[in-house]
PDB file of N, CA, C and O in Angstrom:
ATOM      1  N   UNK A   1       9.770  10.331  -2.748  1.00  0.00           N
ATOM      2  CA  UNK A   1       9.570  11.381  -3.706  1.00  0.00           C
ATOM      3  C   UNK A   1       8.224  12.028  -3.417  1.00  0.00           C
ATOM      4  O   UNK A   1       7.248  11.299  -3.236  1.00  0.00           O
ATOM      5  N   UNK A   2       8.109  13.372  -3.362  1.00  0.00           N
ATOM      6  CA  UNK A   2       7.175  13.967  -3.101  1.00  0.00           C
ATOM      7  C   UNK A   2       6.425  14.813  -4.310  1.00  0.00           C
ATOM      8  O   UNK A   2       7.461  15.448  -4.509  1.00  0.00           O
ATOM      9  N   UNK A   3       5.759  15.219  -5.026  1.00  0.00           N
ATOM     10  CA  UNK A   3       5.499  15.769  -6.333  1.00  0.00           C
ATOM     11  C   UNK A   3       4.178  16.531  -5.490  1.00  0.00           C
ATOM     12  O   UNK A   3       3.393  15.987  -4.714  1.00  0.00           O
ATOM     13  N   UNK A   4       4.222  18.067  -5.950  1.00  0.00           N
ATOM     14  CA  UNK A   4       3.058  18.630  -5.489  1.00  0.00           C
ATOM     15  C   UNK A   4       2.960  19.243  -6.460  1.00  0.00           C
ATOM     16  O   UNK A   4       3.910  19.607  -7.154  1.00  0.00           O
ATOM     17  N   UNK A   5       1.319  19.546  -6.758  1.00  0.00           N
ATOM     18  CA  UNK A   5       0.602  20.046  -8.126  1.00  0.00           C
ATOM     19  C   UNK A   5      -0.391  21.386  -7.761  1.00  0.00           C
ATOM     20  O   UNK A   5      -1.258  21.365  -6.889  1.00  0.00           O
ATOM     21  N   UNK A   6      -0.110  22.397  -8.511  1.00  0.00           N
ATOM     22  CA  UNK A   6      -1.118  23.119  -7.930  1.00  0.00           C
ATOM     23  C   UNK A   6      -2.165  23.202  -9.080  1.00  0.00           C
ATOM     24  O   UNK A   6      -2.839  24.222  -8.938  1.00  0.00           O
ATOM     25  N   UNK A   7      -2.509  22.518 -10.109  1.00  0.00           N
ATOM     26  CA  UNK A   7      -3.511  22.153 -10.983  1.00  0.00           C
ATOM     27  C   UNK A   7      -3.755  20.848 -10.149  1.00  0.00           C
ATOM     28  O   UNK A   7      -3.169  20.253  -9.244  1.00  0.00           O
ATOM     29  N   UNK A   8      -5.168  20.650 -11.060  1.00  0.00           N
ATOM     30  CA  UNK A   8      -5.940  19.185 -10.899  1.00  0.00           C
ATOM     31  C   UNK A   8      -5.956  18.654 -11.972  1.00  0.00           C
ATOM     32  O   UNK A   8      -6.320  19.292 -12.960  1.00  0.00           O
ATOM     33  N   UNK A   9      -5.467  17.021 -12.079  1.00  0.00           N
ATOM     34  CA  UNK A   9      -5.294  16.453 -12.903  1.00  0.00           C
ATOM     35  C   UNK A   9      -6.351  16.674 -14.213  1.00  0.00           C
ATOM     36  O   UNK A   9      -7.122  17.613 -14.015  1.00  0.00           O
ATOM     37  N   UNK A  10      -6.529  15.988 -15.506  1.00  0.00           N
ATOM     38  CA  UNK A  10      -7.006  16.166 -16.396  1.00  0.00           C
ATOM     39  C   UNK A  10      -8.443  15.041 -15.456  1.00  0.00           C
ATOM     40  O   UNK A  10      -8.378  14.463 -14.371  1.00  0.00           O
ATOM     41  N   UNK A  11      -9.734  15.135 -16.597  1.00  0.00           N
ATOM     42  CA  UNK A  11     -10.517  14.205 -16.014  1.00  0.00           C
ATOM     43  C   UNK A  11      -9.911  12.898 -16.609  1.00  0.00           C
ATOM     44  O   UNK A  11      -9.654  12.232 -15.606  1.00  0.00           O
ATOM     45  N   UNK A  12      -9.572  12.227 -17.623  1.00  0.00           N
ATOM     46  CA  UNK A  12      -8.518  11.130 -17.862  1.00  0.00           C
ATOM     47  C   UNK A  12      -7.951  10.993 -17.047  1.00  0.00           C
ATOM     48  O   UNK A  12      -7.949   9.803 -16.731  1.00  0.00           O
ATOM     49  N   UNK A  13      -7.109  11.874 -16.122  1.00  0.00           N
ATOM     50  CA  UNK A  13      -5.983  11.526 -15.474  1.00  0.00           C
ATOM     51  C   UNK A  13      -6.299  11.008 -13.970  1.00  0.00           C
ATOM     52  O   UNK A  13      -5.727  10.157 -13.288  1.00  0.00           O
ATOM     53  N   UNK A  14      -7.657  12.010 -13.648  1.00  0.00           N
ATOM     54  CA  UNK A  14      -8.721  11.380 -12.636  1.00  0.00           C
ATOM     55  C   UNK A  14      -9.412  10.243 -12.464  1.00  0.00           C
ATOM     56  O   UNK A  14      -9.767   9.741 -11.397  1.00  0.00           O
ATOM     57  N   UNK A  15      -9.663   9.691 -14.033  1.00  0.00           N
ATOM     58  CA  UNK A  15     -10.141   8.244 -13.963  1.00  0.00           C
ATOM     59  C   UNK A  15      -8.670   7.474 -14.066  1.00  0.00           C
ATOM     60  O   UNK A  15      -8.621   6.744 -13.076  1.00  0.00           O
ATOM     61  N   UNK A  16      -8.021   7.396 -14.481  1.00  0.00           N
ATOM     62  CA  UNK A  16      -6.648   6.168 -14.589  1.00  0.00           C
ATOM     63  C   UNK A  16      -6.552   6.780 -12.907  1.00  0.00           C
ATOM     64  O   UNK A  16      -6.373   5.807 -12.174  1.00  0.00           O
ATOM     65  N   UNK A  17      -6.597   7.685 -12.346  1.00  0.00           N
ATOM     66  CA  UNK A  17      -5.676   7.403 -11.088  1.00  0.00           C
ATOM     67  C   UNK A  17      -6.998   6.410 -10.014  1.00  0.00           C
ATOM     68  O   UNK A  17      -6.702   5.583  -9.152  1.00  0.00           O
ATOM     69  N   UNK A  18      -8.411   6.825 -10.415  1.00  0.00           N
ATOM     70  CA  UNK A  18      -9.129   5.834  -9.707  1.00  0.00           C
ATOM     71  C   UNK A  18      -8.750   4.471 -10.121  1.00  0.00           C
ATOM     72  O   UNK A  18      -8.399   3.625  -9.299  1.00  0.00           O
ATOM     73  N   UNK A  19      -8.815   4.261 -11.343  1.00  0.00           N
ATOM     74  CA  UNK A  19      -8.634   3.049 -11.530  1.00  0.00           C
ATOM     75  C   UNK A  19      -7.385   2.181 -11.044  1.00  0.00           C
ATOM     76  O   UNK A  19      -7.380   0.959 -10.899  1.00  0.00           O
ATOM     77  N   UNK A  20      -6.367   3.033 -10.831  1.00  0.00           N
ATOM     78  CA  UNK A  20      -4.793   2.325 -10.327  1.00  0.00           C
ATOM     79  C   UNK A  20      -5.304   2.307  -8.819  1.00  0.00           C
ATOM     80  O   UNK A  20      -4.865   1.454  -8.048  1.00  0.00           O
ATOM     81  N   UNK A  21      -6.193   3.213  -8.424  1.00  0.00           N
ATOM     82  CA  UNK A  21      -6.378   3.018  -6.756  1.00  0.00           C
ATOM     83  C   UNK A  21      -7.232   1.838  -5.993  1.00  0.00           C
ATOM     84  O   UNK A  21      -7.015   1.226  -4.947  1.00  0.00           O
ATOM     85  N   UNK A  22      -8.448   1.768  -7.099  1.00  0.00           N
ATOM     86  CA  UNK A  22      -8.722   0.656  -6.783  1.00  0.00           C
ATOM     87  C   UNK A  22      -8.351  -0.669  -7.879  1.00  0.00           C
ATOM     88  O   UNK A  22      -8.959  -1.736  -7.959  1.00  0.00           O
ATOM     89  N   UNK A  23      -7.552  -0.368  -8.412  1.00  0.00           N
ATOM     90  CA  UNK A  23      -6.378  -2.046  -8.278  1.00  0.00           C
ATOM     91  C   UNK A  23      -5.721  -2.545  -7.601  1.00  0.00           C
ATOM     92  O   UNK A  23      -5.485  -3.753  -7.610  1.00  0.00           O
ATOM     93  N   UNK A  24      -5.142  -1.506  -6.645  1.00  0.00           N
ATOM     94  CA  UNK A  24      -3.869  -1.873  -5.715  1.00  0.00           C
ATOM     95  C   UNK A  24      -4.758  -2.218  -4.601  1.00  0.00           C
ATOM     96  O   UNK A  24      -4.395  -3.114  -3.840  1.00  0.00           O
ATOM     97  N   UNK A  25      -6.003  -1.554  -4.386  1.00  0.00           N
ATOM     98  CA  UNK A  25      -6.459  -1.589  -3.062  1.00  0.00           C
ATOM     99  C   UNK A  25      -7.616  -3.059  -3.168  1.00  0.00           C
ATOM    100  O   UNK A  25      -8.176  -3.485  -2.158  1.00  0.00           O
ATOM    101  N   UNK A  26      -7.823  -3.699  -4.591  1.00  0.00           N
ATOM    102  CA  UNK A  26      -8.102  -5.035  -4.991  1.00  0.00           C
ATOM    103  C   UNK A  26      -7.269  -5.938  -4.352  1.00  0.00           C
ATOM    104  O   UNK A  26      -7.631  -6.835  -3.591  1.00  0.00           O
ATOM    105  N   UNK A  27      -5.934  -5.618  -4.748  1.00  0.00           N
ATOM    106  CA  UNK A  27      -4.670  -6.544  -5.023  1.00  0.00           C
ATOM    107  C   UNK A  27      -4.023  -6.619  -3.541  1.00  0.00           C
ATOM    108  O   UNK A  27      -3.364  -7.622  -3.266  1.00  0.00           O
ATOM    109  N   UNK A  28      -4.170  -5.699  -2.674  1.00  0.00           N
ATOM    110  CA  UNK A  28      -3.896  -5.719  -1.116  1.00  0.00           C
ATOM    111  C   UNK A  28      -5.188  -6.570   0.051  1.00  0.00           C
ATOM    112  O   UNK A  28      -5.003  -7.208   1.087  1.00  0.00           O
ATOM    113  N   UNK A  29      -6.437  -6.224  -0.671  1.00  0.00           N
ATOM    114  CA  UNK A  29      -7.194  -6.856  -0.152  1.00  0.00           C
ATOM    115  C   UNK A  29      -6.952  -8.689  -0.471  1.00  0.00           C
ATOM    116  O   UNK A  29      -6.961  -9.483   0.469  1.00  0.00           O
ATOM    117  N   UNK A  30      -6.829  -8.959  -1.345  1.00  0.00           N
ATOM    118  CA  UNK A  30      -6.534 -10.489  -1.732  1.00  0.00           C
ATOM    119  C   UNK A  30      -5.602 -11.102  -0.825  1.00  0.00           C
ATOM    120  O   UNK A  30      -5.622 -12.115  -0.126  1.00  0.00           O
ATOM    121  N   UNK A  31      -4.589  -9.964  -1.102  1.00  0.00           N
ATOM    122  CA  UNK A  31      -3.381 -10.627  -0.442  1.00  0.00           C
ATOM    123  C   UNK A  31      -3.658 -10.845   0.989  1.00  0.00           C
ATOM    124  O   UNK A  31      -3.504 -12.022   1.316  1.00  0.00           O
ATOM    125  N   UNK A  32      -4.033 -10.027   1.968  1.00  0.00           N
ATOM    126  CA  UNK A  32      -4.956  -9.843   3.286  1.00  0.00           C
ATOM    127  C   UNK A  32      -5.639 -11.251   3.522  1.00  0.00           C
ATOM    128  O   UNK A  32      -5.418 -11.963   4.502  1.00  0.00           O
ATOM    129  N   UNK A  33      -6.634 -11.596   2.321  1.00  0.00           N
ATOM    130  CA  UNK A  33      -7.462 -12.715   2.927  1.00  0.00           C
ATOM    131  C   UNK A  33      -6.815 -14.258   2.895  1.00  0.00           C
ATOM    132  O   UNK A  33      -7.162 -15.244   3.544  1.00  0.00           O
ATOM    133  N   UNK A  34      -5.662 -14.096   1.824  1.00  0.00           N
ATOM    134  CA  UNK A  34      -4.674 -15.252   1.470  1.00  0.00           C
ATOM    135  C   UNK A  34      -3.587 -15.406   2.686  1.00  0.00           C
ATOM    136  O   UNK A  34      -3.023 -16.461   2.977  1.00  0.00           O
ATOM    137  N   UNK A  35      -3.423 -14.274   3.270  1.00  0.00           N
ATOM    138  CA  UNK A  35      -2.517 -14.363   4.310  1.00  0.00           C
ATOM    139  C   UNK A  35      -0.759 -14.094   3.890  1.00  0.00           C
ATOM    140  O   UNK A  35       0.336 -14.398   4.365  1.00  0.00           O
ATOM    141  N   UNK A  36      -1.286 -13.354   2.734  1.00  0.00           N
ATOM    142  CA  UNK A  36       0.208 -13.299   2.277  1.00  0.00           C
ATOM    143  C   UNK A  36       0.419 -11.627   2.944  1.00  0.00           C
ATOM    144  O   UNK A  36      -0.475 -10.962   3.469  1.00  0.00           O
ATOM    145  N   UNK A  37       1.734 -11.246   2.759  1.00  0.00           N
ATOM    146  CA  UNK A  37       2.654 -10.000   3.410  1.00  0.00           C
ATOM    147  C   UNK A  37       2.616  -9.049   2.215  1.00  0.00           C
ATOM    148  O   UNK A  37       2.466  -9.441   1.057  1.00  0.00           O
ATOM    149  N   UNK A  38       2.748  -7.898   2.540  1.00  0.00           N
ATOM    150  CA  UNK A  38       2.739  -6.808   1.331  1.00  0.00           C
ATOM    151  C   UNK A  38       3.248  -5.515   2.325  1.00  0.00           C
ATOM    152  O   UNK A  38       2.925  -5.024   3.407  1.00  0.00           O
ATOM    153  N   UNK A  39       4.768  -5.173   0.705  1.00  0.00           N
ATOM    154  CA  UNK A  39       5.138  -3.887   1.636  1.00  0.00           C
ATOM    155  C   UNK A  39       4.525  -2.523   0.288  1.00  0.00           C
ATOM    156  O   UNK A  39       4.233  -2.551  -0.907  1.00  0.00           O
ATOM    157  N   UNK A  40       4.579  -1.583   1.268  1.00  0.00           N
ATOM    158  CA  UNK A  40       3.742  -0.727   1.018  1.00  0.00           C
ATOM    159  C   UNK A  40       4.947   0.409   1.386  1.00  0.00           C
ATOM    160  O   UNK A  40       5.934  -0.016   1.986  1.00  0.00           O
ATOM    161  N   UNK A  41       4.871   2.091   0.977  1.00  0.00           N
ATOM    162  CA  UNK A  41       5.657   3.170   1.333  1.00  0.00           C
ATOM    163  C   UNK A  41       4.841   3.875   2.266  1.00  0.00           C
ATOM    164  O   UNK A  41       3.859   4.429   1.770  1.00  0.00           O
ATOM    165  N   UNK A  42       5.032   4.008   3.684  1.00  0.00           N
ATOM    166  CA  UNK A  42       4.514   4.801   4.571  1.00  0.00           C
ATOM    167  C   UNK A  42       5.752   5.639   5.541  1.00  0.00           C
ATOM    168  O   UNK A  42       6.810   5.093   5.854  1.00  0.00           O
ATOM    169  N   UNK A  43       5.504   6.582   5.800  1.00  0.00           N
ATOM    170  CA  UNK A  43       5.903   7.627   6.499  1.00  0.00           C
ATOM    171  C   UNK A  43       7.633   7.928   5.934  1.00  0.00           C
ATOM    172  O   UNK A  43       8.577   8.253   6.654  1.00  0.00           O
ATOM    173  N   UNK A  44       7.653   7.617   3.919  1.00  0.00           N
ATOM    174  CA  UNK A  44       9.083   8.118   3.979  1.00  0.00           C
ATOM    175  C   UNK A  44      10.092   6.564   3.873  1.00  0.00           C
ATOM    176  O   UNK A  44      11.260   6.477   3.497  1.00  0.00           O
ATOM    177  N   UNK A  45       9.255   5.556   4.299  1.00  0.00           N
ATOM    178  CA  UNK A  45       9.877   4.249   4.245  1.00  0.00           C
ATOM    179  C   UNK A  45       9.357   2.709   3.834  1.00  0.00           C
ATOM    180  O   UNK A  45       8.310   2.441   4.424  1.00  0.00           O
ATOM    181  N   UNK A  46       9.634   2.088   3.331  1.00  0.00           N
ATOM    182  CA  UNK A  46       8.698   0.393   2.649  1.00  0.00           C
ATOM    183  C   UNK A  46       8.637  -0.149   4.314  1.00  0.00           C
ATOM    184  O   UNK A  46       9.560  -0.387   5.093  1.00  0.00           O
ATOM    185  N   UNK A  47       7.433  -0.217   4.458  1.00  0.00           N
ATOM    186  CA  UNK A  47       6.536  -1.207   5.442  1.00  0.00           C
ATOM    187  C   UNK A  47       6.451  -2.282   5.176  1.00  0.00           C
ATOM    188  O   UNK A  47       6.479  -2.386   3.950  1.00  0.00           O
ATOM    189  N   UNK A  48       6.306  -3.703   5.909  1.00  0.00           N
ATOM    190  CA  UNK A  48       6.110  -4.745   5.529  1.00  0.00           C
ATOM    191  C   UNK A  48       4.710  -5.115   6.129  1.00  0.00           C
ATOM    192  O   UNK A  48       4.527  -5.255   7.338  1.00  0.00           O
ATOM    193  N   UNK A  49       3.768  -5.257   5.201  1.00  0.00           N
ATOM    194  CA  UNK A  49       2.435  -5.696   6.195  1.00  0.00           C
ATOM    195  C   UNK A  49       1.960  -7.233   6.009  1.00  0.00           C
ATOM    196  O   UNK A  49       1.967  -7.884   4.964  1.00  0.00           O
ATOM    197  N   UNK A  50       1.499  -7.684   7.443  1.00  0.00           N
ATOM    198  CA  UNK A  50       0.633  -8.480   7.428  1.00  0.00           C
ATOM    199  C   UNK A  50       1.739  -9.999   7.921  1.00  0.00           C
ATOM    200  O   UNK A  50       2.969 -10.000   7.870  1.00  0.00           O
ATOM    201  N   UNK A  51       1.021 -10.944   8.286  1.00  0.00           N
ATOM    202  CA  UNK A  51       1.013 -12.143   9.259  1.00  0.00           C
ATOM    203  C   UNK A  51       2.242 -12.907   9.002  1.00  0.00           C
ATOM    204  O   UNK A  51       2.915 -13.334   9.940  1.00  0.00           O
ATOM    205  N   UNK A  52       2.552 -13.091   7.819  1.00  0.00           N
ATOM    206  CA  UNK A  52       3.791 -14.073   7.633  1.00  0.00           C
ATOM    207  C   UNK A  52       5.095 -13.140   6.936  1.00  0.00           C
ATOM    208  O   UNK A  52       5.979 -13.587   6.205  1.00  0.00           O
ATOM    209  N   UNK A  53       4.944 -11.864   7.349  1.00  0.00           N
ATOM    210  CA  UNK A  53       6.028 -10.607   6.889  1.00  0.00           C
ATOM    211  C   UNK A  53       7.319 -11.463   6.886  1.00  0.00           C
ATOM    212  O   UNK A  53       7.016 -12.612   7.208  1.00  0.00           O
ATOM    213  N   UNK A  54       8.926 -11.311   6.593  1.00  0.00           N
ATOM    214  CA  UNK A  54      10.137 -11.507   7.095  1.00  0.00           C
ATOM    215  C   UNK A  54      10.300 -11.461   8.606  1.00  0.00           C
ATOM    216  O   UNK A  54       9.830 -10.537   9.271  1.00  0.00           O
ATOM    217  N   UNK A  55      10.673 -12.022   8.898  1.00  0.00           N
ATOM    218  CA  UNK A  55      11.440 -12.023  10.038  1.00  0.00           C
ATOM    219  C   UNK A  55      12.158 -10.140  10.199  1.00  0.00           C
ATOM    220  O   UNK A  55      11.488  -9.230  10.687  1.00  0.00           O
ATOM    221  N   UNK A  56      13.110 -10.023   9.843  1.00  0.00           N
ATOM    222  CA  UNK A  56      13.967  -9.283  10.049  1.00  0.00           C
ATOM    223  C   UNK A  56      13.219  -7.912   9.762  1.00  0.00           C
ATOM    224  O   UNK A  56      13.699  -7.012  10.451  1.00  0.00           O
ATOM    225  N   UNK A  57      12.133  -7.477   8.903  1.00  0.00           N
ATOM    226  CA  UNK A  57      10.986  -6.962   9.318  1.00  0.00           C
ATOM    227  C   UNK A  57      10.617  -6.973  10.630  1.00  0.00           C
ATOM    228  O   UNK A  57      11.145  -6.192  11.421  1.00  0.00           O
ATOM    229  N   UNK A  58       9.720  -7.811  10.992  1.00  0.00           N
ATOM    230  CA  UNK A  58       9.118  -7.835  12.251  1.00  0.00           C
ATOM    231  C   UNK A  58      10.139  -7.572  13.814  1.00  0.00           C
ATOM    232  O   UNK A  58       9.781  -7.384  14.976  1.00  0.00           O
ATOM    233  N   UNK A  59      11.411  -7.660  13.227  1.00  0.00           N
ATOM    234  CA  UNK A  59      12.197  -7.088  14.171  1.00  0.00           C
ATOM    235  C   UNK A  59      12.742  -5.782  14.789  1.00  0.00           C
ATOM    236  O   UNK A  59      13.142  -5.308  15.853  1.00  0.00           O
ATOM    237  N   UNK A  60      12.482  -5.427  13.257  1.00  0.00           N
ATOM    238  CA  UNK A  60      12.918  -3.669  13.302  1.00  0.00           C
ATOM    239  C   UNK A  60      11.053  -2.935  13.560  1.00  0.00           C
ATOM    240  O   UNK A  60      10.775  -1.776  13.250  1.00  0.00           O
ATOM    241  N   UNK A  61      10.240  -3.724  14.041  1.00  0.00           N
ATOM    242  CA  UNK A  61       8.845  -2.696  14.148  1.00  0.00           C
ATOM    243  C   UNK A  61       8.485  -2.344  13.455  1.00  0.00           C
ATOM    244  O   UNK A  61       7.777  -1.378  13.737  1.00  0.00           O
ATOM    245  N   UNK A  62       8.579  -2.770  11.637  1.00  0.00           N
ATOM    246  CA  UNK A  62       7.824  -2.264  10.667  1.00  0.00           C
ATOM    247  C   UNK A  62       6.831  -2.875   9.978  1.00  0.00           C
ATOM    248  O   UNK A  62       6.150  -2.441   9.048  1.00  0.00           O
ATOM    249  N   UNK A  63       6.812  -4.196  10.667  1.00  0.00           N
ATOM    250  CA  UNK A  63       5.316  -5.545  10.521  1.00  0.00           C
ATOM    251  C   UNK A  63       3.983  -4.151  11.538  1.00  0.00           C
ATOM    252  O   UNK A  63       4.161  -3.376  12.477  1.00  0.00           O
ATOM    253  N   UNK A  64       2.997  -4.429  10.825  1.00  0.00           N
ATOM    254  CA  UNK A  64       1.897  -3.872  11.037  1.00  0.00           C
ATOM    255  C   UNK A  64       0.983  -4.392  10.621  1.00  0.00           C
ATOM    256  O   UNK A  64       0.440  -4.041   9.574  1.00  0.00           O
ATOM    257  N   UNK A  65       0.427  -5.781  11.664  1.00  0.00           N
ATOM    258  CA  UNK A  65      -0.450  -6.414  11.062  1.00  0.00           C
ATOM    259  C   UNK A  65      -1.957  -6.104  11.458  1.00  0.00           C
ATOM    260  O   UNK A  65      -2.455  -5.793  12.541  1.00  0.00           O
ATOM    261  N   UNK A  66      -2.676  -6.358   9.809  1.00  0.00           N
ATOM    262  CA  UNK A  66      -4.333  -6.015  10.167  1.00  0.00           C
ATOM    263  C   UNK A  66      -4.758  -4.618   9.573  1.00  0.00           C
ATOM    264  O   UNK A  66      -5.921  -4.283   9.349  1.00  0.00           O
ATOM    265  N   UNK A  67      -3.165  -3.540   9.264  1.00  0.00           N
ATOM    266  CA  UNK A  67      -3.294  -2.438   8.239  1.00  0.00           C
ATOM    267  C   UNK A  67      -4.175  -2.704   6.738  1.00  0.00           C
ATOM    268  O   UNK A  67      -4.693  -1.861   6.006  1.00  0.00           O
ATOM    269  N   UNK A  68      -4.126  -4.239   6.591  1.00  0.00           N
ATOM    270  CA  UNK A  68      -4.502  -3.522   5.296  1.00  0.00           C
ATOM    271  C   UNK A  68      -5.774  -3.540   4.638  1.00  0.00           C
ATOM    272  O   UNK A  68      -6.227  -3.349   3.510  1.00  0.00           O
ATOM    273  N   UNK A  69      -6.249  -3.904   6.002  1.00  0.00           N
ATOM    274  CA  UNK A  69      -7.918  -4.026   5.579  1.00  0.00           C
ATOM    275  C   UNK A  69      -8.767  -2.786   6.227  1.00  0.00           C
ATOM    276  O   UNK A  69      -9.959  -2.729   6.528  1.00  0.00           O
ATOM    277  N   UNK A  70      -7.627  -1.726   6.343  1.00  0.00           N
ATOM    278  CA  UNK A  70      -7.992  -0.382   6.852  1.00  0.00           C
ATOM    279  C   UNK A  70      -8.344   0.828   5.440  1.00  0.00           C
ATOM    280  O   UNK A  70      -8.662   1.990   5.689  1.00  0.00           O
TER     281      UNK A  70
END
């Protein structure tokens, strides 16, 4: 889903969206240092990132490990 705005959010709407950005980007970093997998939506499709992904992931080329400390 794509949603394009040609306003800018409210300033409320500017702080909740920082704040959801750096939660997720909290909650990806954790997962990163725990060694756990996290899929994510990139290019149009759910990615699977990181070291112990599925199998059947890592088969189709959508494991991308080391993304998420980018």
């Amino acid at each position: 889903m794509n949603i394009h705005r040609k306003t800018m959010p409210s300033e409320e709407g500017r702080r909740l969206l920082g704040a959801l950005s750096q939660a997720v980007d909290k909650a990806l970093e954790r997962k990163r240092r725990l060694g756990q997998y996290a899929v994510i939506w990139q290019g149009g499709k759910p990615v699977v990132l990181g070291e112990d992904a599925p199998q059947s992931a890592a088969s189709n080329h959508e494991t991308e490990i080391g993304l998420l400390g980018s």
